[in-house]
C-alpha positions as CSV (number, residue, x, y, z in Angstrom):
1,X,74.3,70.2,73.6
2,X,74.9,66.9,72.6
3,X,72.0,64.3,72.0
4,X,70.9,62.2,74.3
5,X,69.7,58.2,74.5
6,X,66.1,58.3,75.9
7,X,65.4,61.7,75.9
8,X,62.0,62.7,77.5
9,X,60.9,65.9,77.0
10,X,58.5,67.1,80.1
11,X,56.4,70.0,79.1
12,X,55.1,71.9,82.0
13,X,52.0,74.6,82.0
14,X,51.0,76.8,84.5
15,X,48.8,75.2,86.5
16,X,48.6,74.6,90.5
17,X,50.4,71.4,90.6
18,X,53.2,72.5,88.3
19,X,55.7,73.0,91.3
20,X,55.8,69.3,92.1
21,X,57.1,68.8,88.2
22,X,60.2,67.1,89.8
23,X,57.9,64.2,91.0
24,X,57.2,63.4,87.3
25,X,61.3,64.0,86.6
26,X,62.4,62.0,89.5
27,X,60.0,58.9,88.4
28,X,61.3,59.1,84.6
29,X,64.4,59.2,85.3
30,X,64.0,56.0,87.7
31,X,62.6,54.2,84.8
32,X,66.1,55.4,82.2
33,X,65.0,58.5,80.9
34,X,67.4,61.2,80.5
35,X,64.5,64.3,80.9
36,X,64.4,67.7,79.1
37,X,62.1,70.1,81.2
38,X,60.4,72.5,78.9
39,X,58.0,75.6,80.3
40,X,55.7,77.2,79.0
41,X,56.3,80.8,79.8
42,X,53.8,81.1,82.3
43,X,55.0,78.0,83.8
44,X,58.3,79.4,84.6
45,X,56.5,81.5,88.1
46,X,55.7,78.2,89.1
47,X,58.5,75.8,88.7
48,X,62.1,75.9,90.8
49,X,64.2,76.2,87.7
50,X,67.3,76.1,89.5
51,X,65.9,72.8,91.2
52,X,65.0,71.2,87.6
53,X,68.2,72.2,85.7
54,X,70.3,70.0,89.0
55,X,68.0,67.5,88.9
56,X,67.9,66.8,84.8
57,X,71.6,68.1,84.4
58,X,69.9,70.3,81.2
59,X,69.0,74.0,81.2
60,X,65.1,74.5,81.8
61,X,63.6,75.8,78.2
62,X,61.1,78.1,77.6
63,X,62.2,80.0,74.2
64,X,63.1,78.5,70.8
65,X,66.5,78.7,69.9
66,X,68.6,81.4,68.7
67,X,70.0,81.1,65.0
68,X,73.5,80.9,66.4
69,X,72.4,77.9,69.0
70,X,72.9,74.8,68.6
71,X,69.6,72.6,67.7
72,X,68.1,70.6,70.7
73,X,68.7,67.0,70.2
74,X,64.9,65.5,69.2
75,X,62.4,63.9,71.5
76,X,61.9,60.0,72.0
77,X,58.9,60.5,74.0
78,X,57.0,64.3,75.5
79,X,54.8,63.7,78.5
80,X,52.5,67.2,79.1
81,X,51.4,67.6,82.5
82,X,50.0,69.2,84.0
83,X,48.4,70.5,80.6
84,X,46.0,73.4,81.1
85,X,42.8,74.0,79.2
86,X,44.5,76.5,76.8
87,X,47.7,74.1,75.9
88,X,45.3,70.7,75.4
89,X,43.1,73.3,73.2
90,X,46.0,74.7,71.4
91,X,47.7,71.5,70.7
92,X,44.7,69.7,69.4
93,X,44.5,72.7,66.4
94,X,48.0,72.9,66.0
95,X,48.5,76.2,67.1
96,X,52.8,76.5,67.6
97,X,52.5,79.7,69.3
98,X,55.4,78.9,72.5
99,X,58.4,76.7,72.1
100,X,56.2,74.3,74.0
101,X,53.4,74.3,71.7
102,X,55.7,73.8,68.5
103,X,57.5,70.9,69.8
104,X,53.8,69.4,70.1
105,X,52.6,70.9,66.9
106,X,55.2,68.5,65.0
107,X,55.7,65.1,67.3
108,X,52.5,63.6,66.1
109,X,54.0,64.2,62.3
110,X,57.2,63.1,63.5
111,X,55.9,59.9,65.3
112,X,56.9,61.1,68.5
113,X,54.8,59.3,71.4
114,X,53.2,62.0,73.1
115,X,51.2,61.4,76.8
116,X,48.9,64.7,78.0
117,X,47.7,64.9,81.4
118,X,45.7,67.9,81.9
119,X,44.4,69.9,84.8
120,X,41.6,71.6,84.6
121,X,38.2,72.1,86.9
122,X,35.3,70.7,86.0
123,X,34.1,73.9,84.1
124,X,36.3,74.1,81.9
125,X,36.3,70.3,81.5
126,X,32.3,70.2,80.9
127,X,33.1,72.7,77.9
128,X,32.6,71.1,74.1
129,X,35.8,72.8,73.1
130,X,38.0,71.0,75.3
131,X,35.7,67.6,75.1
132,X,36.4,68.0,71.4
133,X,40.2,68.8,71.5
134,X,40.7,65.4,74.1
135,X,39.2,63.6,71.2
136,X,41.1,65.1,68.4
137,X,44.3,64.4,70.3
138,X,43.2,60.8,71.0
139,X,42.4,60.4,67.1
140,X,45.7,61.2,66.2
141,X,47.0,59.2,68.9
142,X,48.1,61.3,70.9
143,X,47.7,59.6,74.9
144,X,46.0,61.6,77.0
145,X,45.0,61.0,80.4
146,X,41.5,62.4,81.4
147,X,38.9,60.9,83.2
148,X,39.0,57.1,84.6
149,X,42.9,56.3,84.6
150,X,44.2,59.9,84.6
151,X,43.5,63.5,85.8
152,X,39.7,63.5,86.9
153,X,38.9,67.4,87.9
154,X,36.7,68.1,91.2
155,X,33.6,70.1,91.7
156,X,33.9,73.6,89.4
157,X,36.1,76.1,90.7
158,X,38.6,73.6,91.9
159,X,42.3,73.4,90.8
160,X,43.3,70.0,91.2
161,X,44.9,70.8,94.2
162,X,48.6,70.3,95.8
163,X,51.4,69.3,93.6
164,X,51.8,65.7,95.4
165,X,47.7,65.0,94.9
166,X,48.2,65.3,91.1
167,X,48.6,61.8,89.9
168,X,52.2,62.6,87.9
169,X,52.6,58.5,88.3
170,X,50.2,58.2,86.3
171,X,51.8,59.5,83.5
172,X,55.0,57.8,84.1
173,X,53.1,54.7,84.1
174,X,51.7,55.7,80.5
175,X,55.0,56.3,78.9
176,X,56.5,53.3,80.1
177,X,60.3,52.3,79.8
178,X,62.4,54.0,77.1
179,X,63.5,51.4,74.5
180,X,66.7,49.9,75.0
181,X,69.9,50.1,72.9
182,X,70.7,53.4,70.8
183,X,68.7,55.7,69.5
């Protein structure tokens, strides 16, 4: 695979609104991103792969590469939504344990602008671990979108519910416009 101007790589966790993932590709690529979808492996039940891979033109990754495949081009930006509690947690200690998680283990290192939307309910979002991982991230400057401005969860127990409530514009509207001219 060859590199690509602008690339936006859109990590996507297994949460209820994953399935409208193509709203968040569709509105980058509007603005002159060329998108990378990654999964988390959970992720992959809940996103039309197929749909994604016509859509971005790329193949839908969910597994690092093999020795004798070619290496990915890197990141200009990585928008994470939805994010789910174990992902935001996970990134914020640097735990690389999908292909997902070690792309976001290195882009802060790598000055790779990062924007993380999570979805969560409101118990797991009243939970110090996850309070203190949304401020870790934000501390390293890492964008993420929770509370006034981004993902606000509903009552406990909730999901965030359909794909086309989640705010995926808000996301787009955080990453802004690739830069122009090559890379």
């Amino acid at each position: 695979m060859t590199g690509a101007a602008n690339l936006l790589q859109v990590i996507v966790c297994a949460a209820g609104p994953a399935g409208g993932v193509g709203l968040l590709v569709a509105a980058a690529q509007e603005r002159g991103w060329t998108v990378q979808v990654v999964a988390t492996p959970a992720a992959l039940d809940f996103i039309n792969v197929d749909d994604l891979e016509r859509r971005t033109g790329r193949p839908v990754r969910s597994r690092p590469r093999k020795p004798d495949e070619p290496k990915p081009p890197r990141a200009d930006a990585i928008v994470v939504a939805p994010a789910t509690y174990n992902t935001v947690n996970k990134f914020a200690q640097g735990i690389a344990d999908t292909y997902a998680l070690g792309l976001l283990a290195e882009a802060p290192g790598l000055g790779i602008p990062v924007v993380v939307m999570p979805c969560v309910n409101g118990a797991l979002a009243s939970r110090v671990p996850f309070r203190r991982s949304v401020e870790a991230l934000r501390a390293e400057g890492v964008r993420v979108l929770f509370g006034p401005g981004g993902f606000e969860p509903g009552a406990p127990g909730t999901d965030g519910g359909p794909a086309e409530a989640y705010p995926w514009h808000l996301a787009v509207a955080a990453l802004g416009r690739p830069a122009p001219g090559p890379r």
